[in-house]
MITOR-296273 format. One line per field, with one value per residue (C-alpha): x, y, z; residue number from 0. Coordinates in nm, 3 decimals. Example, Ala and Ser with C-alpha at 12.3 -4.5 7.8 and 13.67 -1.06 7.14 Angstrom:
# residues 2
x	(1.230,1.367)
y	(-0.450,-0.106)
z	(0.780,0.714)
num	(0,1)
# end
This chain:
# residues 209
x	(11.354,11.388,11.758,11.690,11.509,11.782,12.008,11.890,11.795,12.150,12.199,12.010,12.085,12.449,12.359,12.093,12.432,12.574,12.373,12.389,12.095,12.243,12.590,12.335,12.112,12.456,12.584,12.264,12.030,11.830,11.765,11.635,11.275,10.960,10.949,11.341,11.258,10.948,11.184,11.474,11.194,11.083,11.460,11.588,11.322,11.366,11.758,11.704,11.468,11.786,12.046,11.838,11.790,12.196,12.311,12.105,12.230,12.604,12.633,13.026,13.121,13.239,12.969,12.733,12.901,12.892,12.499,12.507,12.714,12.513,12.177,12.297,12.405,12.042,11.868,12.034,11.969,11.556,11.604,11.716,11.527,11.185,11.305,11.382,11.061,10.852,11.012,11.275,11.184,10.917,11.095,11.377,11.210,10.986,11.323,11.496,11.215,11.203,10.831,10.612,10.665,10.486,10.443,10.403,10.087,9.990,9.887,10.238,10.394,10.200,10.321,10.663,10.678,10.510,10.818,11.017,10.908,10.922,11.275,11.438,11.289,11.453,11.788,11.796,11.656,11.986,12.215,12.019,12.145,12.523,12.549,12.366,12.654,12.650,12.235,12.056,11.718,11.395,11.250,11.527,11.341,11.425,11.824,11.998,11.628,11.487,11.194,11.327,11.549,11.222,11.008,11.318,11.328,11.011,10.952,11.205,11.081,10.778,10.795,10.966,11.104,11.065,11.263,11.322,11.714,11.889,12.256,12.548,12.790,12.802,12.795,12.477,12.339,12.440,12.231,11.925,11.932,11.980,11.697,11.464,11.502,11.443,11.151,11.021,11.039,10.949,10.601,10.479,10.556,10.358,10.075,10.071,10.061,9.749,9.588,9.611,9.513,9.158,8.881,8.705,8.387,8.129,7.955,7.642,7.856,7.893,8.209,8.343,8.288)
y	(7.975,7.981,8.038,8.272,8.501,8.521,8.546,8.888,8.990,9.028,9.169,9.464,9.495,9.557,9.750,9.984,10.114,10.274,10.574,10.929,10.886,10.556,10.765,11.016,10.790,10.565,10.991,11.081,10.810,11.022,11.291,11.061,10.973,11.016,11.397,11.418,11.136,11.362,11.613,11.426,11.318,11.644,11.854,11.600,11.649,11.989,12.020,11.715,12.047,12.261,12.048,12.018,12.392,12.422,12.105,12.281,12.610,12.501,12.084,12.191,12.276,12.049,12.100,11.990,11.679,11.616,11.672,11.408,11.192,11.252,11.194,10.830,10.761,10.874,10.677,10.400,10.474,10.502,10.171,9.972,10.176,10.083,9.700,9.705,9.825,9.616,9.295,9.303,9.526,9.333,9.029,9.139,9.305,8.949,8.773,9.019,8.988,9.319,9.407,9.468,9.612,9.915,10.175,10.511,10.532,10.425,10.735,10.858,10.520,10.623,10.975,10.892,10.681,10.938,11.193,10.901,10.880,11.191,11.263,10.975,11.149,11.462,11.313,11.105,11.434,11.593,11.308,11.340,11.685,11.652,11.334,11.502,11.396,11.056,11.024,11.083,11.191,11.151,11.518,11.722,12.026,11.877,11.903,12.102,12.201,12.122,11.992,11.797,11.679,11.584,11.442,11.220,11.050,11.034,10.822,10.639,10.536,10.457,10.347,10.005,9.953,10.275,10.555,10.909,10.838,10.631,10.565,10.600,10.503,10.216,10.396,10.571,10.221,10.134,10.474,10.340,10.001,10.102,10.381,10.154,9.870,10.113,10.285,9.903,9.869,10.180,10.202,9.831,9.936,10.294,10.077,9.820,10.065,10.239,9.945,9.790,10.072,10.088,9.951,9.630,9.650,9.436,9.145,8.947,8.629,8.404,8.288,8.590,8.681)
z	(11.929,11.530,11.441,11.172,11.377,11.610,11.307,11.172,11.502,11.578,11.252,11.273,11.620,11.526,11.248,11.428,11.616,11.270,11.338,11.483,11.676,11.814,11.993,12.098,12.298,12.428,12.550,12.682,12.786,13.005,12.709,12.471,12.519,12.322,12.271,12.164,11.907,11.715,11.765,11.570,11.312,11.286,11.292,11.038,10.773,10.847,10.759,10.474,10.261,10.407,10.236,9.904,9.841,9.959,9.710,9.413,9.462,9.538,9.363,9.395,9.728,9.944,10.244,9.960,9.947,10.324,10.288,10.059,10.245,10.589,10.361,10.262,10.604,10.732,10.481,10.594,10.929,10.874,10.770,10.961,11.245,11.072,11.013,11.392,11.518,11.257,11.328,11.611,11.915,12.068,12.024,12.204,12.492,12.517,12.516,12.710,13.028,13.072,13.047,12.786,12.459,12.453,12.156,12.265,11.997,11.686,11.511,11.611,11.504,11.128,11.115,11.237,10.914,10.718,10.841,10.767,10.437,10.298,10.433,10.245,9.900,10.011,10.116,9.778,9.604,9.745,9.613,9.215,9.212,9.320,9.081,8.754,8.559,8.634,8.531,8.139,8.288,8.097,8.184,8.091,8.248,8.578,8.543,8.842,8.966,9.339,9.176,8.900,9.210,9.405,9.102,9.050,9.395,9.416,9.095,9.187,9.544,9.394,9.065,8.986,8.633,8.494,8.594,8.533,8.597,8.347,8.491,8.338,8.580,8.789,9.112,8.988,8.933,9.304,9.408,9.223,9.356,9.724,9.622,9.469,9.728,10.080,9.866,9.838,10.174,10.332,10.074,10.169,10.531,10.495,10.330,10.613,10.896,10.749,10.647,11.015,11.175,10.924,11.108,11.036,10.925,11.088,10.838,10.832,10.696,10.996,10.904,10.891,11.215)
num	(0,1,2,3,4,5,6,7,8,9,10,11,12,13,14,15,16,17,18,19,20,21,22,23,24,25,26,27,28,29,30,31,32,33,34,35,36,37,38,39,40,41,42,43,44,45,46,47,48,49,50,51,52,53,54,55,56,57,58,59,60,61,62,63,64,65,66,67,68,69,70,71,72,73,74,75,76,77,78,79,80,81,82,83,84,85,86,87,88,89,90,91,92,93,94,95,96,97,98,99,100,101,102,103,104,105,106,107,108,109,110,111,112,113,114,115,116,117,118,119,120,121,122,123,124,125,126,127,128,129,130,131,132,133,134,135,136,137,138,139,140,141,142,143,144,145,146,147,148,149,150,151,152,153,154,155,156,157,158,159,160,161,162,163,164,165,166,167,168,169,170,171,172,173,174,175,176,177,178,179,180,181,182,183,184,185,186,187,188,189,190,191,192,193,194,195,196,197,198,199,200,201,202,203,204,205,206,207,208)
# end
């Protein structure tokens, strides 16, 4: 057994309990199963385009700062939820000897992620808005805006090195990074999902048989 492995395993085992969904499925076992988890996917992406109209509208108010607050801890969250099932799960449940790991599908595996994906530029599209102050943007059109809000987090989760945020504060530099690195992440791990599910083509080279 590698030590490292069992390292981070623990690691993100601990940390995969710093969620909402974790003290729901620890209260209600029995409720959460495949269905409630689309459902959660679905609700949360959902209430994510729910905070961002509510944060542009109202970047003052203090539920807009809870929004915020609940978006960071969500992002967070996806996460370490995605690290878990890409690395971790099966490992466990191999350890664990308690059966096979079995995904419930893969096309609902890629549009889990897709859900996944999209609600972590919303969230962070939320966050843009209630810290304008602390950002010079490079579209100026897109100050206090739901779009400029969206066409900011999404450049940044894609886009490495040139931004339409410049920070002025160091806590805006600390949103960046943490943007920057989960949109790292969570893009190589939307790419890998839909490249492994492409099929392979069949070739005439015999060694690539």
């Amino acid at each position: 057994m590698s030590f490292i492995v069992e390292f981070w395993s623990r690691i993100f085992s601990f940390l995969g309990n710093i969620s909402l969904f974790a003290l729901v499925r620890w209260k209600f076992p029995r409720v959460v199963n495949a269905k409630f988890v689309d459902g959660w996917v679905l609700g949360h992406l959902v209430l994510a385009f729910a905070a961002l109209v509510f944060v542009a509208h109202f970047p003052a108010h203090w539920l807009a700062l809870g929004f915020v607050f609940y978006g960071v801890l969500r992002v967070f969250e996806i996460s370490i939820y995605q690290t878990n099932v890409l690395l971790f799960d099966e490992y466990r449940t191999v350890k664990s000897g308690t059966g096979g790991y079995v995904l419930a599908g893969y096309r609902r595996v890629v549009l889990l992620l897709l859900h996944n994906y999209f609600e972590v530029i919303v969230w962070l599209s939320s966050t843009y808005l209630f810290m304008e102050a602390d950002f010079t943007r490079v579209w100026p059109g897109g100050s206090n805006t739901i779009l400029g809000g969206l066409y900011s987090s999404f450049i940044t989760m894609t886009t490495f090195g040139n931004f339409d945020l410049l920070p002025k504060t160091n806590r805006a530099a600390l949103v960046l990074l943490f943007h920057s690195t989960v949109g790292l992440f969570m893009t190589l791990l939307s790419l890998a999902r839909f490249i492994s599910l492409l099929p392979v083509p069949r070739s005439d080279d015999a060694t690539e048989r």
